[in-house]
N, C-alpha and C positions, 0 to 999 in steps of 0.2 A: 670581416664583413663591414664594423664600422657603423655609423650610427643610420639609420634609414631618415630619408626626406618623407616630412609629410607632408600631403598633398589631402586636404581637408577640407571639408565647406562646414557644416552641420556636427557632426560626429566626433565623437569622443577619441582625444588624443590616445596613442600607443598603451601609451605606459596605464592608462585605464581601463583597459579591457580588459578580458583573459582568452589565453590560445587556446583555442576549443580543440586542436590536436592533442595538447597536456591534460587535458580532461578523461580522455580516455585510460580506463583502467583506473580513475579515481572510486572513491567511495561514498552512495548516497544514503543518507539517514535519514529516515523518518523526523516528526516532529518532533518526537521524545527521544532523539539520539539512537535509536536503536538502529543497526548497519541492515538494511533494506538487499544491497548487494551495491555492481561495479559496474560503470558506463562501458560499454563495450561501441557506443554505436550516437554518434548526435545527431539528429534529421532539421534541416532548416526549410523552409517554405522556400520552395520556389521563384513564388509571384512578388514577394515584398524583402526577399533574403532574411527574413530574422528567424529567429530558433522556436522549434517549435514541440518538441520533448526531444527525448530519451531514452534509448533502448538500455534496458540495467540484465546484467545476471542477475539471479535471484541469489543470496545465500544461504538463507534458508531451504525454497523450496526446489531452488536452481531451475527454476525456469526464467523465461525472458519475460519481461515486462516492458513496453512500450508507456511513459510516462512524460505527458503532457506538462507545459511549461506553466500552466495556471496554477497547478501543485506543488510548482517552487517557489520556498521562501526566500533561498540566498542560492549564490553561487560564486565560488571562491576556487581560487588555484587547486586549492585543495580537495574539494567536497560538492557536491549540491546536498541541500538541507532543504528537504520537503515540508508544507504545512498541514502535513494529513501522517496517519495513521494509514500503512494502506491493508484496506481491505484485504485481498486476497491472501496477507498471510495469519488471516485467522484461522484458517484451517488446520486442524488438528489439536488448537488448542481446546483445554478442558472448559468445561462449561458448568457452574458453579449456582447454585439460589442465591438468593438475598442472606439465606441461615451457613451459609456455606456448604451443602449438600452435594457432592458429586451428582449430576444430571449423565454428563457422557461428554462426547469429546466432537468439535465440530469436521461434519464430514463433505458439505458443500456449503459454500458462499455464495447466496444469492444477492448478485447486485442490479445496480438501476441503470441497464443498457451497459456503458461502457464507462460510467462515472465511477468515484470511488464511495459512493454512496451504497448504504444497504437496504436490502430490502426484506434479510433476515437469514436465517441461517438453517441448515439441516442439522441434524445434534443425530447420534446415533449413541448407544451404551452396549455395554455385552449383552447383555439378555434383551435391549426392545430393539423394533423397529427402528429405519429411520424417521423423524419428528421435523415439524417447521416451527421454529421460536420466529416472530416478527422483530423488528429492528426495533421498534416500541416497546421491545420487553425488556432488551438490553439497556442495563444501567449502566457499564464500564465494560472496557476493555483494557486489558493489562495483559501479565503473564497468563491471566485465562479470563473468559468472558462470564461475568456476575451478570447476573439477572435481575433486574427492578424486584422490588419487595411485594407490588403487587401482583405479580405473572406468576400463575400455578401454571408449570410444565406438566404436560400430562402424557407420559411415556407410553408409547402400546409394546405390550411383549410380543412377542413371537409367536406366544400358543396364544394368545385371545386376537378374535376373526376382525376383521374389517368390518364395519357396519357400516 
């Protein structure tokens, strides 16, 4: 094929791009390295042609996640590397006090419209109800969600009524 002519005004030569074809079926992580899932899918605008997220597999929860380009920190032959934690794979994980106390495990993520921002979380346990913890209560997120030292969770079981 031989080496291609470029034909340039503004833009950035060849060999500094990346082929957004070879991207597909790459691997995108989170902030903290953690494997989010696999590009299946890149969407560019239309109006201005630049990029504008991401369709990823999940591999955790194997669902599809549509992932905005504001949430990219890099993007390399190899990988995109996100600047967030994303929300939605909180789900399921356990949910801990300040004292290390099992609380229960989270069972809905509430967010802020379609951002990756929270607005809090539903917790559920064996024996209570589902519960709403505020995003104000969380102090960390890691392998499971701790809770600020100040926030008394306060569980309803199952046999006491709703008031």
């Amino acid at each position: 094929m031989g080496e291609p002519h470029n034909i340039l005004k503004s833009e950035r030569a060849l060999e500094k791009t990346v082929n957004l074809k070879k991207l597909i079926g790459k691997r995108v992580l989170s902030k903290g390295g953690k494997i989010v899932g696999k590009i299946f899918e890149i969407r560019i605008n239309p109006n201005n042609l630049g990029l504008e997220g991401i369709l990823v597999k999940g591999n955790v929860i194997g669902k599809i996640m549509y992932i905005g380009k504001s949430y990219f920190s890099s993007l390399s032959h190899e990988a995109v590397i996100l600047n967030i934690e994303v929300s939605v794979l909180i789900k399921d994980k356990q949910v801990i006090d300040s004292k290390g106390k099992k609380i229960g495990r989270v069972k809905e993520v509430l967010r802020k419209g379609t951002r990756n921002d929270l607005k809090g979380l539903f917790v559920k346990s064996l024996f209570s109800k589902k519960f709403f913890i505020p995003a104000s209560a969380i102090g960390h997120v890691g392998k499971s969600v701790v809770l600020r030292s100040n926030y008394n969770a306060r569980k309803k079981y199952f046999w006491q009524k709703d008031k």
